[in-house]
PQR file of N, CA, C, O and H, with PARSE charges and radii, in Angstrom:
ATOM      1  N   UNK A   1     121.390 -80.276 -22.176 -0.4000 1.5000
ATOM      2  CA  UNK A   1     121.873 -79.896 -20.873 -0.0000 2.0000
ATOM      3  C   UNK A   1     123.264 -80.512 -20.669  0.5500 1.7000
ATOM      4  O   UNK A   1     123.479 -81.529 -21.327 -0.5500 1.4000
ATOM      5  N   UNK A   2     124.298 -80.042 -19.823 -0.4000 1.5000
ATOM      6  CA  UNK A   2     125.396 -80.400 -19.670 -0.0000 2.0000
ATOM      7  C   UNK A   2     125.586 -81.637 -18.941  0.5500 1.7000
ATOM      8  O   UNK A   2     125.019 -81.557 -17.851 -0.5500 1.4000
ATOM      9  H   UNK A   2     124.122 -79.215 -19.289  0.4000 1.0000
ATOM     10  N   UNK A   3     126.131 -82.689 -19.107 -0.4000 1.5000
ATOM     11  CA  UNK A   3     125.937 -83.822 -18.488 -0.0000 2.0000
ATOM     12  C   UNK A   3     126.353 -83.486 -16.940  0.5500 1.7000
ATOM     13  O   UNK A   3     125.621 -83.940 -16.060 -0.5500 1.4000
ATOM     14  H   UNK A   3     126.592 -82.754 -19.992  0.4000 1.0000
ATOM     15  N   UNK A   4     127.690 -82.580 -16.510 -0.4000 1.5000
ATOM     16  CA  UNK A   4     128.322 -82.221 -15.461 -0.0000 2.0000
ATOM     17  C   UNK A   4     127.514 -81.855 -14.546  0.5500 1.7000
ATOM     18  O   UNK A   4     127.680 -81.885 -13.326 -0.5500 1.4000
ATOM     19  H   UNK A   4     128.285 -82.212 -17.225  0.4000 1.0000
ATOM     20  N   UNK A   5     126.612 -81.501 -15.159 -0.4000 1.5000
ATOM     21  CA  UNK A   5     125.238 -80.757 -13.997 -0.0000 2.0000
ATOM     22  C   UNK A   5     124.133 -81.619 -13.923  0.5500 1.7000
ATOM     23  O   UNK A   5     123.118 -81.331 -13.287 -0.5500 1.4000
ATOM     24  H   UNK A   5     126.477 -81.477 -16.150  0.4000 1.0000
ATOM     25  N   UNK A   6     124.259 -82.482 -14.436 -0.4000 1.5000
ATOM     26  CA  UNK A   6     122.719 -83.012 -14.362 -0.0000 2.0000
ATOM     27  C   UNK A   6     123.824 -84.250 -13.673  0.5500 1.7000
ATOM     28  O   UNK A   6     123.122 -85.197 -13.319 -0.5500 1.4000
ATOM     29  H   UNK A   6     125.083 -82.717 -14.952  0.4000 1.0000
ATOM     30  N   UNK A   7     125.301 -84.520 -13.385 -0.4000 1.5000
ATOM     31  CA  UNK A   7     125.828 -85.122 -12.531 -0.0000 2.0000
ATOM     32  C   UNK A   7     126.112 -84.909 -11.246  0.5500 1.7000
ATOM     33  O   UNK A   7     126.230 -85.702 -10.311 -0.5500 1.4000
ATOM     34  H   UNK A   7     125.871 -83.751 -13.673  0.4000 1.0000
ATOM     35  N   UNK A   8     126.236 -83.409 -11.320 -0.4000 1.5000
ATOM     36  CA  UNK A   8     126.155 -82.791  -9.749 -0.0000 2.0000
ATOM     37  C   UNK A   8     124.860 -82.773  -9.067  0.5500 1.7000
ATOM     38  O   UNK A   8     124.648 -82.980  -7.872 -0.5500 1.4000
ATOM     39  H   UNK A   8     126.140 -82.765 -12.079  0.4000 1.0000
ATOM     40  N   UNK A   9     123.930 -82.464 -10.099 -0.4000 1.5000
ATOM     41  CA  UNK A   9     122.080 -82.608  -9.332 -0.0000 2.0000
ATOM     42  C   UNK A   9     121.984 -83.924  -8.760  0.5500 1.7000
ATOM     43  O   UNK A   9     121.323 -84.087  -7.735 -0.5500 1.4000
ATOM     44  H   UNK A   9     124.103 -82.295 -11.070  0.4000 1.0000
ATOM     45  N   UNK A  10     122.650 -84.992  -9.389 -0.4000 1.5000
ATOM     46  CA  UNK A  10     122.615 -86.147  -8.815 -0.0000 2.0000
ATOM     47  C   UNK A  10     123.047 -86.906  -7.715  0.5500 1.7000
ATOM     48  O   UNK A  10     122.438 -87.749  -7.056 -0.5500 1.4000
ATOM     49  H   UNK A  10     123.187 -84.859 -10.222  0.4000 1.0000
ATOM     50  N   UNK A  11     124.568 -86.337  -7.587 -0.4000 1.5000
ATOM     51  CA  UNK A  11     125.266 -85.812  -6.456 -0.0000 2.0000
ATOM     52  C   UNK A  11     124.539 -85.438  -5.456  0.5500 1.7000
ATOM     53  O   UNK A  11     124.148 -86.130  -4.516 -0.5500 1.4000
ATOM     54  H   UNK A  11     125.063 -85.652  -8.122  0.4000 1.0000
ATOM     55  N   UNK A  12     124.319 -84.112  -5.703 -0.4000 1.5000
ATOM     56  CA  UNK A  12     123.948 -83.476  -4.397 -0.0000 2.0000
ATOM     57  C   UNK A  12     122.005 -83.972  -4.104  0.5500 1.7000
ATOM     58  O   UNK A  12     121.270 -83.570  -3.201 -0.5500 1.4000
ATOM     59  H   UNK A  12     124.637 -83.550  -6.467  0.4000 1.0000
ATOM     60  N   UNK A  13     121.766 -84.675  -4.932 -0.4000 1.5000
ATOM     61  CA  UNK A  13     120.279 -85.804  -4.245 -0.0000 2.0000
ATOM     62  C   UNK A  13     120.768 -86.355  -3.731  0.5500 1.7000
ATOM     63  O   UNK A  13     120.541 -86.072  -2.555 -0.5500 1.4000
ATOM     64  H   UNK A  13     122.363 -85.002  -5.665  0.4000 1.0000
ATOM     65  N   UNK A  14     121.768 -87.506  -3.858 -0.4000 1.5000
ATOM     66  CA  UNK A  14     121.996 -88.617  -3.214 -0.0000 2.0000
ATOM     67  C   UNK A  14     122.756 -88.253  -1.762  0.5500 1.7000
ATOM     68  O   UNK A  14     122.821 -88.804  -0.663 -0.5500 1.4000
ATOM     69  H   UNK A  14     121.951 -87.736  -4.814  0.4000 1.0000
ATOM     70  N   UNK A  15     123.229 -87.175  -2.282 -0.4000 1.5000
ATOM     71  CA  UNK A  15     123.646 -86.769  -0.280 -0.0000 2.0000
ATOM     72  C   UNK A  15     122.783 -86.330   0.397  0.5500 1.7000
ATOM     73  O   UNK A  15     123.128 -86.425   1.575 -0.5500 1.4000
ATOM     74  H   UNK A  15     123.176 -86.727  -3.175  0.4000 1.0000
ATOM     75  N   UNK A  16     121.374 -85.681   0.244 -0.4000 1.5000
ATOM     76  CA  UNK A  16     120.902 -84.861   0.443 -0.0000 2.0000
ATOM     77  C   UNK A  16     119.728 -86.663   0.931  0.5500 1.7000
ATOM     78  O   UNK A  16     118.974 -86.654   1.903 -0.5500 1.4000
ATOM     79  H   UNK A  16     121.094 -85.604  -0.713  0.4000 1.0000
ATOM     80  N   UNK A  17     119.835 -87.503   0.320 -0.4000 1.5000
ATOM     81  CA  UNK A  17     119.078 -88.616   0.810 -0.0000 2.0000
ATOM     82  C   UNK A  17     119.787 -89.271   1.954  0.5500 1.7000
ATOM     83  O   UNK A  17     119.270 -89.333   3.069 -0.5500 1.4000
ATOM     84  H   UNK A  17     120.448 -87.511  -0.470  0.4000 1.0000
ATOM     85  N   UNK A  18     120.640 -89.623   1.756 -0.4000 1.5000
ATOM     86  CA  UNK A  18     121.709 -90.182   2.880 -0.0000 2.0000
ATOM     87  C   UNK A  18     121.872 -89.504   3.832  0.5500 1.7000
ATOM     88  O   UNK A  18     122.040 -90.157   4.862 -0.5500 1.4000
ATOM     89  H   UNK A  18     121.059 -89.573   0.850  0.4000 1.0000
ATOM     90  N   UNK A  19     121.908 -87.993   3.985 -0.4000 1.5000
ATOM     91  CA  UNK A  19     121.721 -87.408   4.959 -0.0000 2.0000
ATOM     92  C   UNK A  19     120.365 -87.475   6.022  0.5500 1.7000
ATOM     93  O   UNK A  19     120.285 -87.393   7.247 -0.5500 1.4000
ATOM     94  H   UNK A  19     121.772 -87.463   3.148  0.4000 1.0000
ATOM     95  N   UNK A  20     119.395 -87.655   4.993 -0.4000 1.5000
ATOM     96  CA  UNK A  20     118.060 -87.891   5.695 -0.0000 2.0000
ATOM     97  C   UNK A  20     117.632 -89.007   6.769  0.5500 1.7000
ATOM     98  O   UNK A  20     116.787 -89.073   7.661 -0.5500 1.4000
ATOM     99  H   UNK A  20     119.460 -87.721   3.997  0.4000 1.0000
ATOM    100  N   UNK A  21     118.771 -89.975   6.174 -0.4000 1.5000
ATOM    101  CA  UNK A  21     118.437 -91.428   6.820 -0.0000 2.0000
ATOM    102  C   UNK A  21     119.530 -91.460   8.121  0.5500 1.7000
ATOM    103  O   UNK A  21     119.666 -92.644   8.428 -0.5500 1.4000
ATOM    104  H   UNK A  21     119.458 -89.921   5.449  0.4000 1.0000
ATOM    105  N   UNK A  22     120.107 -90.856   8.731 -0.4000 1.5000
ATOM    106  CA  UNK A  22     120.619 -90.615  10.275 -0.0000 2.0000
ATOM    107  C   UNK A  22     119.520 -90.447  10.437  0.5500 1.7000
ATOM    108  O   UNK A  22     118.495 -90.034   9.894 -0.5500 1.4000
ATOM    109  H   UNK A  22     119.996 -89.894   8.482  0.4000 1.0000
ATOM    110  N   UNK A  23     120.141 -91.099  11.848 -0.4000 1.5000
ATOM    111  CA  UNK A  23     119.700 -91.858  13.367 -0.0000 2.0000
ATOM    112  C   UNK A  23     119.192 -90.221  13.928  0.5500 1.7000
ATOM    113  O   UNK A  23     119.838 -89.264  14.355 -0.5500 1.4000
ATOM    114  H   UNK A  23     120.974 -91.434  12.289  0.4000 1.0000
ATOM    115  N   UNK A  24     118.067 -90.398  13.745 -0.4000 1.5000
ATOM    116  CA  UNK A  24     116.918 -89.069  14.574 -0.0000 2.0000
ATOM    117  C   UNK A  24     117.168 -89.222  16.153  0.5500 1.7000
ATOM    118  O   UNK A  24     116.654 -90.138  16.795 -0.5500 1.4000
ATOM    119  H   UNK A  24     117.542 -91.176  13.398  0.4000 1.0000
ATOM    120  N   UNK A  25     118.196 -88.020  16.857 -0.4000 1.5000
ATOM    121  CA  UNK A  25     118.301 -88.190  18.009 -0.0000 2.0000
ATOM    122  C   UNK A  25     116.755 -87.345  18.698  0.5500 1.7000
ATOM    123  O   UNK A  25     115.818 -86.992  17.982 -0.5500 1.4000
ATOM    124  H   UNK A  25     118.614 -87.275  16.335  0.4000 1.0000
ATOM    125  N   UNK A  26     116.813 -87.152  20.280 -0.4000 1.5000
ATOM    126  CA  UNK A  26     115.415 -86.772  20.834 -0.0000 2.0000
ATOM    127  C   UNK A  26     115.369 -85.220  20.414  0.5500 1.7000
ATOM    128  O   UNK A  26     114.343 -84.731  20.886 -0.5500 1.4000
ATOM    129  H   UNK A  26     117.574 -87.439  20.861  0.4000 1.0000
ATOM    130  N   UNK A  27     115.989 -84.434  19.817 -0.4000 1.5000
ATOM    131  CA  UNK A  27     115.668 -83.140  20.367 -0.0000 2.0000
ATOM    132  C   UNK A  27     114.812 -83.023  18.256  0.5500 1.7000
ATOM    133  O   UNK A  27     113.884 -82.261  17.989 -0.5500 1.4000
ATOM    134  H   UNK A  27     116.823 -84.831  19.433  0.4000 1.0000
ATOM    135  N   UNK A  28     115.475 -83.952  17.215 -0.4000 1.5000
ATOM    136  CA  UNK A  28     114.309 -84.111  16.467 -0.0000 2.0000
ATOM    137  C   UNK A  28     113.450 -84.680  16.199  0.5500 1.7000
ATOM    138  O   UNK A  28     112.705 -84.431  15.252 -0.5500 1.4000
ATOM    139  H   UNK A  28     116.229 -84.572  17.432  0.4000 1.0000
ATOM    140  N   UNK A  29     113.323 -85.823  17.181 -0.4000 1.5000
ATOM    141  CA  UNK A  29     111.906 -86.576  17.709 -0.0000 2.0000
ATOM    142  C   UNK A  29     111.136 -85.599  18.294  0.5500 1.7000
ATOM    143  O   UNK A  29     109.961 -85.812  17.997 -0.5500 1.4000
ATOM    144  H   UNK A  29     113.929 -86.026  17.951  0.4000 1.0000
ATOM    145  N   UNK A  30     111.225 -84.877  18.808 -0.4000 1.5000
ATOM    146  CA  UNK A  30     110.535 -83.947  19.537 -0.0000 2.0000
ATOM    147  C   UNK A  30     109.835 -83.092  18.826  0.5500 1.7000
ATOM    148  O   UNK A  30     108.664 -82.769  19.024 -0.5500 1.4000
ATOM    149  H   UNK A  30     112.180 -84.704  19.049  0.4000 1.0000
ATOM    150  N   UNK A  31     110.844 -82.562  17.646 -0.4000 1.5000
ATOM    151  CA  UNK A  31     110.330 -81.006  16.815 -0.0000 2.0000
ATOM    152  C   UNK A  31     109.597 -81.979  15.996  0.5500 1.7000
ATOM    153  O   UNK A  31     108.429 -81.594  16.034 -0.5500 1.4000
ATOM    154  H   UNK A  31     111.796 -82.824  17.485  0.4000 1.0000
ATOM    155  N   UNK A  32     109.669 -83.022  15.285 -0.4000 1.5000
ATOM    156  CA  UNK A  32     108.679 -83.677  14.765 -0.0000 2.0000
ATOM    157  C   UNK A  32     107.662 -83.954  15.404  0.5500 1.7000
ATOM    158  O   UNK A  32     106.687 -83.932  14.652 -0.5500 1.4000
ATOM    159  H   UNK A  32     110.618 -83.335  15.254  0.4000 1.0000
ATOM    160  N   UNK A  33     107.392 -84.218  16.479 -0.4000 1.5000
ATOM    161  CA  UNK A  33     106.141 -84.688  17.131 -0.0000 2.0000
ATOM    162  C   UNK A  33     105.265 -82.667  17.004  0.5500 1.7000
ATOM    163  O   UNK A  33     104.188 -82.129  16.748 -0.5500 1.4000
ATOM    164  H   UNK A  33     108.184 -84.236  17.090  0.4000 1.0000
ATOM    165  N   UNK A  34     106.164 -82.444  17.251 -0.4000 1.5000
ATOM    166  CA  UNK A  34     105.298 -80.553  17.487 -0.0000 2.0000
ATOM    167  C   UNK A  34     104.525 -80.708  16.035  0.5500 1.7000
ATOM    168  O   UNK A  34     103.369 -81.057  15.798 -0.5500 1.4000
ATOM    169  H   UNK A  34     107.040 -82.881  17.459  0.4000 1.0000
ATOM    170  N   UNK A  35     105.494 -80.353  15.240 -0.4000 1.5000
ATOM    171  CA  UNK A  35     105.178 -80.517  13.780 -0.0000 2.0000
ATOM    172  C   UNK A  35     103.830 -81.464  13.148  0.5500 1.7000
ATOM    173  O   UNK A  35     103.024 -81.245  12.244 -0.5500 1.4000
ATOM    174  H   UNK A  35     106.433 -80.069  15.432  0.4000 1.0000
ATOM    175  N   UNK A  36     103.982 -82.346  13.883 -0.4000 1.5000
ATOM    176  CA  UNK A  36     102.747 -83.312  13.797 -0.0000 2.0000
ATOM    177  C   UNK A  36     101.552 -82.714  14.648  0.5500 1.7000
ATOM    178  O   UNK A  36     100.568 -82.902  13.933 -0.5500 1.4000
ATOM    179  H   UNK A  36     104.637 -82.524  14.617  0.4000 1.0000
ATOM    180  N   UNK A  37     101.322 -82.368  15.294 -0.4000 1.5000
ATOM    181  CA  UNK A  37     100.573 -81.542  16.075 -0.0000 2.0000
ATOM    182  C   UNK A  37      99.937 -80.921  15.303  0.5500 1.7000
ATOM    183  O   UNK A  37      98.865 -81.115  14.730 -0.5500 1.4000
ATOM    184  H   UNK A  37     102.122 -82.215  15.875  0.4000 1.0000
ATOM    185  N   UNK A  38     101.276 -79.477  15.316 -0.4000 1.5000
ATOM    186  CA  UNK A  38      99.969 -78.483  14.532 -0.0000 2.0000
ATOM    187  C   UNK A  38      99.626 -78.703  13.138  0.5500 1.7000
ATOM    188  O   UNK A  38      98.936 -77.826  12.618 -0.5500 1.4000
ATOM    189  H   UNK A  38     102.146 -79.319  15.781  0.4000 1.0000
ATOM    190  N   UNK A  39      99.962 -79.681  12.441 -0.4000 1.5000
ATOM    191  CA  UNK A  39      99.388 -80.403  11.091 -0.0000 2.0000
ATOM    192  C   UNK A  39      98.160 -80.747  12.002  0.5500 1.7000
ATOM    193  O   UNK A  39      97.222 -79.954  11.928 -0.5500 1.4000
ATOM    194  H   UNK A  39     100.523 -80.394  12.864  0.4000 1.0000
ATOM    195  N   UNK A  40      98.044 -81.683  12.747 -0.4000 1.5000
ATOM    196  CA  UNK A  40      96.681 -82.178  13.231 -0.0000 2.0000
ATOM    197  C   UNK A  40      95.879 -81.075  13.571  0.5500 1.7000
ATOM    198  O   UNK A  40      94.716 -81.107  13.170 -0.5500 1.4000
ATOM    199  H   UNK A  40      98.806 -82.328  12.807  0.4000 1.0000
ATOM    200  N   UNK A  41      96.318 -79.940  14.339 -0.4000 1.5000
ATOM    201  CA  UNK A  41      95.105 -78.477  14.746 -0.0000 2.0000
ATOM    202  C   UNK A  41      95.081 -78.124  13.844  0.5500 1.7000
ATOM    203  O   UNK A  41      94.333 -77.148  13.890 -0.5500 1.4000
ATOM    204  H   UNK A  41      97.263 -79.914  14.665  0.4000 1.0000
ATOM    205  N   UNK A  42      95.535 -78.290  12.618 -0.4000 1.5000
ATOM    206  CA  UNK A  42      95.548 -77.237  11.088 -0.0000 2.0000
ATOM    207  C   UNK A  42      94.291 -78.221  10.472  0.5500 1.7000
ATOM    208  O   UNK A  42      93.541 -77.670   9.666 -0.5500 1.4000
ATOM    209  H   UNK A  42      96.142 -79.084  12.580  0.4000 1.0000
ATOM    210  N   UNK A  43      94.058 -79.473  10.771 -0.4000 1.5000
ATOM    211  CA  UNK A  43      93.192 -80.296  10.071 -0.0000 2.0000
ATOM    212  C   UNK A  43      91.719 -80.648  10.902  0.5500 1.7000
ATOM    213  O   UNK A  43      90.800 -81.436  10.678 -0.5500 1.4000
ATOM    214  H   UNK A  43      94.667 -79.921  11.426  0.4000 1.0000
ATOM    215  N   UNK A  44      91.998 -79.632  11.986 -0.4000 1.5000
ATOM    216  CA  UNK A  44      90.695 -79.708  12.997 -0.0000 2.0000
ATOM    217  C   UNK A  44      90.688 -81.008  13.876  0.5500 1.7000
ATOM    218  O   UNK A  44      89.649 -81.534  14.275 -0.5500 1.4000
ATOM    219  H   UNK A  44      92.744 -78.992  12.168  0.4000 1.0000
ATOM    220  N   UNK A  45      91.390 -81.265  14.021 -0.4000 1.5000
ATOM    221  CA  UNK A  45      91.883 -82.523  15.258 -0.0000 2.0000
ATOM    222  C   UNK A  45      91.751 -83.671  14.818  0.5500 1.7000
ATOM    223  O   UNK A  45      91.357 -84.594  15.531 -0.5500 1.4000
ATOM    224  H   UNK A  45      92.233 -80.837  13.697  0.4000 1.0000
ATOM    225  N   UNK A  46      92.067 -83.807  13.531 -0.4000 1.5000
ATOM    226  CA  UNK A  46      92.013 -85.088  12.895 -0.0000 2.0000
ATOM    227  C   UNK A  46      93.810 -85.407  12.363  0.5500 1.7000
ATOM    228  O   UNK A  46      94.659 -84.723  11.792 -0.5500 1.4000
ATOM    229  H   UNK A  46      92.387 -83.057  12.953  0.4000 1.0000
ATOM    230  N   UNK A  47      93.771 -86.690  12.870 -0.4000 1.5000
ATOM    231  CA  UNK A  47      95.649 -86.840  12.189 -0.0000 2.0000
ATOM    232  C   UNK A  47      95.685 -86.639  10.703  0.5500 1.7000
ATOM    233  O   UNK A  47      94.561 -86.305  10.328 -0.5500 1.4000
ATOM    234  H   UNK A  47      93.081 -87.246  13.334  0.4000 1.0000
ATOM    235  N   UNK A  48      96.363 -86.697   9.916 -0.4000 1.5000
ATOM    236  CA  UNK A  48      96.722 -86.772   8.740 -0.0000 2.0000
ATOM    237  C   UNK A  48      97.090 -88.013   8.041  0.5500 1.7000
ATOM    238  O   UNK A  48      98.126 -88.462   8.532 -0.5500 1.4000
ATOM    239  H   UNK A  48      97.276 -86.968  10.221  0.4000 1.0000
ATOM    240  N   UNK A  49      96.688 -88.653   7.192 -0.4000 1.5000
ATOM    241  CA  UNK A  49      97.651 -89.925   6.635 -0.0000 2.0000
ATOM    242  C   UNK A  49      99.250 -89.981   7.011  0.5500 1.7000
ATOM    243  O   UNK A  49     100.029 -90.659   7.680 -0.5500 1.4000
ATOM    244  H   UNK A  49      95.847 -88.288   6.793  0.4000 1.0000
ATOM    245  N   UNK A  50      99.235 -88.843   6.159 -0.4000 1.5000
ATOM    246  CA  UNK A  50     101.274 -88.565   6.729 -0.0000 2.0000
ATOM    247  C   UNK A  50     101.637 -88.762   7.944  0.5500 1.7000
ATOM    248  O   UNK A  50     102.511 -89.583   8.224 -0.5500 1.4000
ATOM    249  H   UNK A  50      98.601 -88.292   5.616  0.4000 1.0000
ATOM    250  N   UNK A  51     100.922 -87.926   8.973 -0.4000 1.5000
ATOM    251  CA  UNK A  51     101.214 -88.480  10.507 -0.0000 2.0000
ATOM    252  C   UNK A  51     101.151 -89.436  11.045  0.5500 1.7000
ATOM    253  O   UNK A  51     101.725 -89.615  12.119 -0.5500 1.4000
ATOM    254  H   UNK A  51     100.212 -87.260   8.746  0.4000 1.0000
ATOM    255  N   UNK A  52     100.106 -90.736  10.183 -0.4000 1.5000
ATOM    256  CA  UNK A  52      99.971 -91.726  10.806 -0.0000 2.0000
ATOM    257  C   UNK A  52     101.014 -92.628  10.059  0.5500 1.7000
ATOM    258  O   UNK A  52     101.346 -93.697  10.571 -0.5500 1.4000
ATOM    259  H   UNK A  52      99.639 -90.590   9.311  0.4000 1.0000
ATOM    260  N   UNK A  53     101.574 -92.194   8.774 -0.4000 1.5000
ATOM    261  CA  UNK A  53     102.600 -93.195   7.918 -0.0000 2.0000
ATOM    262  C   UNK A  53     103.790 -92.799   8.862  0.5500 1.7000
ATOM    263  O   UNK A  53     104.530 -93.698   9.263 -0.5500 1.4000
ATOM    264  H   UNK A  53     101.304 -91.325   8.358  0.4000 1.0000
ATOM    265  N   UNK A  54     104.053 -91.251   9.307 -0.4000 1.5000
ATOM    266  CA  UNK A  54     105.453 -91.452   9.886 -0.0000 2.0000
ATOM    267  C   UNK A  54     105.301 -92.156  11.557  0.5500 1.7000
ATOM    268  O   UNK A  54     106.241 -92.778  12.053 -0.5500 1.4000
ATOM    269  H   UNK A  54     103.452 -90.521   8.982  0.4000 1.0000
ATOM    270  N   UNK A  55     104.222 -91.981  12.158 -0.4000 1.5000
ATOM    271  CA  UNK A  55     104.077 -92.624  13.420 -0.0000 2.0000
ATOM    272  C   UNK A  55     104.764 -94.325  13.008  0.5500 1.7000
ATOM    273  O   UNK A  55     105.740 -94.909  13.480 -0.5500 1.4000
ATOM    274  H   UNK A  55     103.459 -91.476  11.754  0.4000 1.0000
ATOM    275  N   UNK A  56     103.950 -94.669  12.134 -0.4000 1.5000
ATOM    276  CA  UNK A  56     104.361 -96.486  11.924 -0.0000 2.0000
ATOM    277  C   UNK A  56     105.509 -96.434  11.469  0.5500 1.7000
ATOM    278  O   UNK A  56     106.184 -97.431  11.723 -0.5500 1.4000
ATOM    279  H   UNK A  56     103.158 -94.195  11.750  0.4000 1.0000
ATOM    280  N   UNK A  57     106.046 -95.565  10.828 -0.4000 1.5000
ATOM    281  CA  UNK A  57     107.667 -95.668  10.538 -0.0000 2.0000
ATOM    282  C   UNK A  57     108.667 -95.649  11.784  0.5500 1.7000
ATOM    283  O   UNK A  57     109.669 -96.355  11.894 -0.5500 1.4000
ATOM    284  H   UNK A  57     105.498 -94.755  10.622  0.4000 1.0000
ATOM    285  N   UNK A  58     108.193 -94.687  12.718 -0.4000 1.5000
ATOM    286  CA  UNK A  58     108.921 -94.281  13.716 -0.0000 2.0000
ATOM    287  C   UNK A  58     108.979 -95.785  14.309  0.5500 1.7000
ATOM    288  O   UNK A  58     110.042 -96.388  14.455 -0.5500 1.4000
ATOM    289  H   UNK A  58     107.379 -94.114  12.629  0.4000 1.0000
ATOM    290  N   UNK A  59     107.558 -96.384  14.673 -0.4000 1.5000
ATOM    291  CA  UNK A  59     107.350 -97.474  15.386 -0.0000 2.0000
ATOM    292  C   UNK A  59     108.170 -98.795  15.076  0.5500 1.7000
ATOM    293  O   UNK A  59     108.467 -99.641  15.919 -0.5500 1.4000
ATOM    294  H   UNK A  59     106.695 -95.894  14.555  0.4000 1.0000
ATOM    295  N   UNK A  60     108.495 -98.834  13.700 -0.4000 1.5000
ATOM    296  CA  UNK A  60     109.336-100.063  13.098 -0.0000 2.0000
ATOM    297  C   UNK A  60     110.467 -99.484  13.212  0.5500 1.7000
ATOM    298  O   UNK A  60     111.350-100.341  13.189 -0.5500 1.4000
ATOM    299  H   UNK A  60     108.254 -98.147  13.015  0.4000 1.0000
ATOM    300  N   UNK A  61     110.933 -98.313  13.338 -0.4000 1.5000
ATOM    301  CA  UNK A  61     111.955 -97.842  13.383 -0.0000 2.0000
ATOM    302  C   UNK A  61     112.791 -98.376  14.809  0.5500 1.7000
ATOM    303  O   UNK A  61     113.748 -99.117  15.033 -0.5500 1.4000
ATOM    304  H   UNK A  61     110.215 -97.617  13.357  0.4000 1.0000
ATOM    305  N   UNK A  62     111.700 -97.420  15.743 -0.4000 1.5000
ATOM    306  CA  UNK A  62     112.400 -98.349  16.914 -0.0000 2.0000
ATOM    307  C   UNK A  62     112.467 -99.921  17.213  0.5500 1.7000
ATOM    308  O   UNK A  62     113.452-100.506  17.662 -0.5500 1.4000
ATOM    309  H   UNK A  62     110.923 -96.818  15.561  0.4000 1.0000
ATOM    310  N   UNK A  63     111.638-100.306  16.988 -0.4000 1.5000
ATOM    311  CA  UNK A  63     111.412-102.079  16.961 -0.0000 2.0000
ATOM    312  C   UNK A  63     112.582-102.767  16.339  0.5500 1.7000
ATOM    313  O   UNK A  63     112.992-103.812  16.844 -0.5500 1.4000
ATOM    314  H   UNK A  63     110.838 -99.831  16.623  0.4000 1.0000
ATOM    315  N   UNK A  64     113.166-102.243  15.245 -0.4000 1.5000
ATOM    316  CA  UNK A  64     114.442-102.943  14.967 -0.0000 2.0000
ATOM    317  C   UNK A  64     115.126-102.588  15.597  0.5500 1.7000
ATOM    318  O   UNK A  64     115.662-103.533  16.175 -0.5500 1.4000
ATOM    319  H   UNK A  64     112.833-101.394  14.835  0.4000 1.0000
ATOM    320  N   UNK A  65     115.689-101.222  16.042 -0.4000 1.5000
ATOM    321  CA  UNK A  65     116.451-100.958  16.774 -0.0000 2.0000
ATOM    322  C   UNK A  65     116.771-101.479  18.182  0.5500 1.7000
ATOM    323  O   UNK A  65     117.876-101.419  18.722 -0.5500 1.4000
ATOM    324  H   UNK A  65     115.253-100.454  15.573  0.4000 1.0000
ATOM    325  N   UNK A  66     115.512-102.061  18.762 -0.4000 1.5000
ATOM    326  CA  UNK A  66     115.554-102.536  20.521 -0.0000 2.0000
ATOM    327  C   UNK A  66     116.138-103.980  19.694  0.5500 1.7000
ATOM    328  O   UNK A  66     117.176-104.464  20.143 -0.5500 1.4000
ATOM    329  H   UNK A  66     114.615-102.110  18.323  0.4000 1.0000
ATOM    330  N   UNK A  67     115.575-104.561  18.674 -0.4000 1.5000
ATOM    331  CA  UNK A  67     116.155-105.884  18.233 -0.0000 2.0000
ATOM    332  C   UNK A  67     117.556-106.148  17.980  0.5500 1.7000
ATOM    333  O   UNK A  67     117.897-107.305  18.230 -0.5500 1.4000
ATOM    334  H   UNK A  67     114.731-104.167  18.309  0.4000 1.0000
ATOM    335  N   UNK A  68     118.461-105.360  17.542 -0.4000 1.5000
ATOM    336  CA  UNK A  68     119.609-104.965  17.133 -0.0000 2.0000
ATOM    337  C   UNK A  68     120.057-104.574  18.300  0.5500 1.7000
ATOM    338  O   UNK A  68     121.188-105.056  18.228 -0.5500 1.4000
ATOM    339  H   UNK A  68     118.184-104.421  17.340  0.4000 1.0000
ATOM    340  N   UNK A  69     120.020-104.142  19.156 -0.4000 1.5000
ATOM    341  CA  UNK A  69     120.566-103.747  20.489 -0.0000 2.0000
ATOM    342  C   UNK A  69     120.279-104.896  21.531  0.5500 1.7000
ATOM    343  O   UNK A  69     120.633-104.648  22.684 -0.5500 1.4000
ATOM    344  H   UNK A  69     119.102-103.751  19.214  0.4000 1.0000
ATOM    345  N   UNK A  70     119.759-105.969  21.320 -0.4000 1.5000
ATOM    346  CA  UNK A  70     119.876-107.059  21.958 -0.0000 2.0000
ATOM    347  C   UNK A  70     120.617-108.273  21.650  0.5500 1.7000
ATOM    348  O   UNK A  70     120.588-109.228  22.427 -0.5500 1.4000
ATOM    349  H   UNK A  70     119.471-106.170  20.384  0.4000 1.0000
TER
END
């Protein structure tokens, strides 16, 4: 394989990660919480592991953040 491309695949991961990690303003706190939802009515009203790993993420998420803002 061409090294140039398997340098650009790499490239465009690492932006494509860094992009991910901005500061989630409310209007995609929101579409995530929906999203979490109907994963939970899709599973018969039970959360999901995933929903409960990103809930505790969210939760440390903000917790540093009120810390850092003080």
């Amino acid at each position: 394989m061409n090294p140039r491309v398997i340098w650009a695949a790499l490239a465009a991961t690492a932006a494509i990660g860094l992009a991910a990690c901005e500061k989630q303003g409310p209007v995609e706190r929101a579409g995530e919480e929906v999203d979490e939802a109907v994963d939970t009515i899709k599973h018969g009203g039970e959360e999901s592991t995933a929903n409960k790993v990103d809930d505790a993420l969210d939760e440390a998420r903000d917790a540093v953040e009120d810390k850092t803002k003080n």
